[in-house]
N, C-alpha and C positions, 0 to 999 in steps of 0.2 A: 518349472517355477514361474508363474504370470509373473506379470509386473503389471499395476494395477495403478490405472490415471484419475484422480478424482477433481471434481471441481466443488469448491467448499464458498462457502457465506457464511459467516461469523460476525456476532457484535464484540469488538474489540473490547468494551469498558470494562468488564470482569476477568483481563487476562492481563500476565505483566510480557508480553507480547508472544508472536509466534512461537519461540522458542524455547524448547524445554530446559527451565532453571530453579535453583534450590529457593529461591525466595519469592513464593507463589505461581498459582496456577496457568499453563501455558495452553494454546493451544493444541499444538505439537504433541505434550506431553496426553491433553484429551482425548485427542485421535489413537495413538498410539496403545492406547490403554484400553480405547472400546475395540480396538481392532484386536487387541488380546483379549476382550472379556466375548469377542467373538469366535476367535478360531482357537483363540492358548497357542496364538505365537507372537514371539515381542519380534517385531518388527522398526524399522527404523524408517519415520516416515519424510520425504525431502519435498518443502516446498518453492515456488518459483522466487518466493521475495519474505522475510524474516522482517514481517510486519513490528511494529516497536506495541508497547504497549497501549493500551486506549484508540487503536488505528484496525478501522472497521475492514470488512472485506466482503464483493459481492460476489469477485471472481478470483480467488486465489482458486492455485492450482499444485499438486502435489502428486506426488509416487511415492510406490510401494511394494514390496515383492512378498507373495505367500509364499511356501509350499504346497499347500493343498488346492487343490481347485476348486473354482467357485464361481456360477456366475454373476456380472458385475451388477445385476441389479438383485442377488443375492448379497451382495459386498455393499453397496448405498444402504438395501437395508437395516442391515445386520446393524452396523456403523452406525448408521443413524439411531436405532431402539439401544446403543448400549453407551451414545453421546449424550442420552434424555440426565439432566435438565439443563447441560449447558445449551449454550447459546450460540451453537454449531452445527449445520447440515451442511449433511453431503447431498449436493444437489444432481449430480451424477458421476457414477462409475462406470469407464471401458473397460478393456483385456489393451494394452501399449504395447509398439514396439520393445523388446528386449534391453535397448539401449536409448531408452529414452530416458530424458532426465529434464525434470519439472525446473532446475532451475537453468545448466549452463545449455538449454537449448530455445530457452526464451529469445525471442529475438524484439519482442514491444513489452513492456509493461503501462499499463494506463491506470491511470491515480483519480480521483475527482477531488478536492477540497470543498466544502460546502461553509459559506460564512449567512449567519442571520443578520442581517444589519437592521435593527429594532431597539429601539430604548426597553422595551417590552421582556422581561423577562423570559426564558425555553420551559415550556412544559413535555409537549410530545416528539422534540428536538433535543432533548436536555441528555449532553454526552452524545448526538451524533450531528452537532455542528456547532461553530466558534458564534457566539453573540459578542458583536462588535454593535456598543450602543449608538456612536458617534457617527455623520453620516459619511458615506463611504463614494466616492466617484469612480466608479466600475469603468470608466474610460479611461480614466488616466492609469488605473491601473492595468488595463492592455493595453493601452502605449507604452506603459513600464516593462511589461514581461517581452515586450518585442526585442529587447536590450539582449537577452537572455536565449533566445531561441540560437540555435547552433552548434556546432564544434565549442567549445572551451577548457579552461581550470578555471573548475566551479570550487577551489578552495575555499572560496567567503563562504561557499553555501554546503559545507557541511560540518558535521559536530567533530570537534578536536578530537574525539572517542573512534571517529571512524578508521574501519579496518582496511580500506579498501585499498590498493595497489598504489593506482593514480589516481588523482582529482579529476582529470581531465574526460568528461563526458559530453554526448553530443544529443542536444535536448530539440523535440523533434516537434513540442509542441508546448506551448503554451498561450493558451486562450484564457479570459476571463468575461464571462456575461453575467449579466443580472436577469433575473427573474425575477420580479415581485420584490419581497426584502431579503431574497436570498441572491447572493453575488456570490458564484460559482467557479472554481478556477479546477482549469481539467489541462493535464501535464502528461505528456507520453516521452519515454524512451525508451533504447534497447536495456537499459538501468539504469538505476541513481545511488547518489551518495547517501551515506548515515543522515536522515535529516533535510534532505537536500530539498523535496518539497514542502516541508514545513518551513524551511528559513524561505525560500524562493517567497510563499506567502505573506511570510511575517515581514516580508522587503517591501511587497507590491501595498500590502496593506499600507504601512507608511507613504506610499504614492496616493492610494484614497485618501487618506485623510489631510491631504495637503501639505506633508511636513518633507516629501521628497516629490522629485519628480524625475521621469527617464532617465537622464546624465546620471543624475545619483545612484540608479539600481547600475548603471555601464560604472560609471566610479568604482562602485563596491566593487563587482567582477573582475574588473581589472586591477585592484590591491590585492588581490590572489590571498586574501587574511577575512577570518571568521570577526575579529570584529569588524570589519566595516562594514557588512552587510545588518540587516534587519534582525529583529529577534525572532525566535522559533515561533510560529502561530503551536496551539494547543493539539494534542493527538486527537481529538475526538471528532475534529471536523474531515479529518480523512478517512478515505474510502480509495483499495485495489478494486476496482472496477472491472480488469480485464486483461489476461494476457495471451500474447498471440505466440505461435509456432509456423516455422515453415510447413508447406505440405506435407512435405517426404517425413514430417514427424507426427505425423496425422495420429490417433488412434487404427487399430484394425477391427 
């Protein structure tokens, strides 16, 4: 029985997120369902990170196990001609290790946030980045996120709904540059919390716009409480970028 690695790009806005549920259509449940309209076997597919709804993806990463053989650029195919018309490829398919697993062997995940900062209404941006019309100081907001980088309990900074064990994650990077009138914030760990970079955003944003500055975003983190921090920035400006594996968890 293979087990089969894939690496998918999805536009998040027409999904209520990665995860197959009864109150519209999932990713998970897309894949799932081409992968049966391919071989007629329901398989259950496990990705690295259970993106929220409207939360784009260029590098999500997933497994899978057939029965039947096939090979993996028969399986991209296949998947892809029975994905048509959502808004989902698989950009490629291996043969995996046996005991690999797309998510508790993640050791990075990397995110990008993409803000427009334009009085200017989104045309060919619209639902894959936050228009923030006010102007924004892309410096002070990484001097705010330097607060942030490290060991912590990132309590403030995830949604009261999260499942997770412990708040306490170790954030390995947070950068934010401007480009033109997009002001870019790209965030790596080995995970995050429910939300954790969209509030992280919605904190630093309030550092651009003048109404916090550094101490404020160290403030919030250290009240180890969801109100003190920033409010959520919108799902559409994020983007899974990329996730990494040790060697020894290479494909074959």
């Amino acid at each position: 029985m293979p087990r089969f690695r894939m690496l998918l790009e999805y536009d998040g806005e027409p999904f209520v997120g990665w995860q197959r549920q009864d109150n519209g259509p999932s990713v998970q449940a897309a894949l799932e369902d081409a992968i049966d309209g391919f071989c007629g076997e329901s398989v259950a597919v496990t990705a690295a990170g259970r993106t929220d709804a409207g939360v784009h993806a260029l590098g999500q990463v997933c497994h899978f196990d057939l029965v039947r053989d096939a090979t993996p650029n028969t399986v991209r195919d296949a998947v892809n001609a029975h994905l048509r018309p959502a808004p989902i490829a698989v950009v490629e398919a291996v043969v995996a290790d046996p005991d690999f697993h797309a998510r508790f062997d993640a050791i990075r995940r990397r995110y990008i946030y993409r803000i427009v900062n334009r009085r200017a209404p989104l045309a060919l941006d619209c639902g894959h980045a936050w228009r923030v019309p006010q102007p924004l100081d892309a410096e002070a907001m990484a001097e705010g996120a330097k607060a942030l980088l490290g060991y912590h309990d990132f309590s403030s900074f995830r949604t009261r709904q999260c499942q997770a064990k412990s708040p306490e994650k170790t954030l390995d990077r947070l950068d934010v540059q401007r480009l033109g009138e997009s002001v870019e914030v790209r965030a790596e760990a080995r995970s995050f919390l429910h939300h954790q970079v969209r509030i992280m955003v919605g904190t630093l944003a309030q550092v651009g716009l003048g109404k916090w500055r550094r101490r404020d975003v160290a403030c919030a983190l250290a009240a180890k409480d969801r109100a003190a921090a920033g409010p959520t920035a919108p799902p559409e400006g994020l983007c899974l970028m990329g996730v990494d594996y040790p060697p020894r968890k290479a494909a074959r």
